[in-house]
C-alpha positions as CSV (number, residue, x, y, z in Angstrom):
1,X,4.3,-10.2,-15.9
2,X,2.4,-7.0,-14.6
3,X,0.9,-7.0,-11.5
4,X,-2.1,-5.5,-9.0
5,X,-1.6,-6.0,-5.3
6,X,-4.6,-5.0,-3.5
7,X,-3.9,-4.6,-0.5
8,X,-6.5,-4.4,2.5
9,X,-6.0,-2.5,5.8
10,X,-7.8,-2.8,9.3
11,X,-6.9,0.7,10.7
12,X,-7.3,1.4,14.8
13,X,-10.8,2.1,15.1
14,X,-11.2,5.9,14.3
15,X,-8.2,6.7,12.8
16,X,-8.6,6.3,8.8
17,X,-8.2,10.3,8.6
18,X,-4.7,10.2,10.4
19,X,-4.0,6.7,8.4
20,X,-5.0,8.7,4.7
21,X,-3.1,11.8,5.5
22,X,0.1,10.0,6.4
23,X,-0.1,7.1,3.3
24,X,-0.7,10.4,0.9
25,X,2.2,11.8,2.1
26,X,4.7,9.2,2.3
27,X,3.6,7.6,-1.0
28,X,4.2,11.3,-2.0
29,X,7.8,11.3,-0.7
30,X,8.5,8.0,-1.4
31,X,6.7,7.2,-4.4
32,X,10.5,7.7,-6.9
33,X,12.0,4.9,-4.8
34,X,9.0,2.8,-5.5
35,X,9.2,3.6,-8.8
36,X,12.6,2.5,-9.0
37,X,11.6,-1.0,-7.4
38,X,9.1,-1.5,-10.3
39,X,5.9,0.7,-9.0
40,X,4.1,2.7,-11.7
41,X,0.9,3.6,-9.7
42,X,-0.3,3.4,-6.0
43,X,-4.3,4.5,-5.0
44,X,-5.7,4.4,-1.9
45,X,-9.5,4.2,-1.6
46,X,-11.7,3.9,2.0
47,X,-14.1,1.3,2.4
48,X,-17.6,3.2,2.1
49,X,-19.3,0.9,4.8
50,X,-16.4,0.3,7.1
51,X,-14.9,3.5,8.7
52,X,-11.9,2.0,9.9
53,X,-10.7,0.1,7.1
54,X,-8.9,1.5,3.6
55,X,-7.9,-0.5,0.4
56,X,-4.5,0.1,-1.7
57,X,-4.6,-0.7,-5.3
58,X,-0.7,-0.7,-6.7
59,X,0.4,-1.3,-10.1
60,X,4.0,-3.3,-10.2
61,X,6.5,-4.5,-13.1
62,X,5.9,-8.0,-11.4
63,X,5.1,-9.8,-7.8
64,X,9.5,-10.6,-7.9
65,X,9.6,-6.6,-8.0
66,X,6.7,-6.0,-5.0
67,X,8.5,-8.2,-2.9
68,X,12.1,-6.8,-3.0
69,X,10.6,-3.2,-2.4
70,X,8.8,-4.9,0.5
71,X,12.0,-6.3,2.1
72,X,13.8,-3.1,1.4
73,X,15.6,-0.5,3.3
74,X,12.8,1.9,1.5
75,X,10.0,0.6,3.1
76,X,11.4,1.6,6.9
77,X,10.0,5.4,6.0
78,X,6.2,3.6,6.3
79,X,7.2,1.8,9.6
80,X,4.2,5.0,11.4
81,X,1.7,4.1,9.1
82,X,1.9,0.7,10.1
83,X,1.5,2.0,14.1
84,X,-2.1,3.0,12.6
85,X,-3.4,-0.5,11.7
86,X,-5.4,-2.7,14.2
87,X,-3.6,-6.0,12.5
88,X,-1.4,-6.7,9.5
89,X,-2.6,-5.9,5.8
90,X,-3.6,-8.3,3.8
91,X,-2.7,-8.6,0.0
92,X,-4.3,-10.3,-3.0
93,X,-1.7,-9.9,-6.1
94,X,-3.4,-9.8,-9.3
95,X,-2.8,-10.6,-13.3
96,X,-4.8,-9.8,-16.2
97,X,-5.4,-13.2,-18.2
98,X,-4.9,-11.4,-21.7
């Protein structure tokens, strides 16, 4: 079943801008081999009260496929984005009822 993962990120105070940059442009590089795992659609939005915090919203064939593109080899080429955040994100994964 087709999933959401929202993911939420606390980013070193001040740097969102350097955080937003580099997620566009991996997600950009990398976006085929997440498409391959099962990704059809990755948006990252900042939180409009909270400067150092940003919220991923990913679209996903199912929470089997997230999770193999998280334990991937792939997912080494985001290992400096994850330099930027203050602690690990945290994910909600989501399904539509009907």
């Amino acid at each position: 079943m087709a999933v959401k993962a929202i993911s939420e990120f606390a980013i070193q105070p001040g740097r969102r801008d350097e955080f937003v940059r580099l997620f566009e442009s991996l997600v950009a590089q990398h976006f085929e081999d997440m498409r391959a795992a099962g990704c059809h659609s990755s948006t990252l939005y900042v939180v409009v009260d909270d400067p150092d915090k940003a919220v991923e919203i990913s679209d996903w064939d199912s929470v089997e496929a997230r999770e193999r593109m998280q334990q991937s080899e792939a997912m080494s080429a985001f290992a400096p984005l994850f330099e930027l955040v203050a602690a690990p994100p945290n994910a909600t994964l989501v399904e539509q009822l009907r």
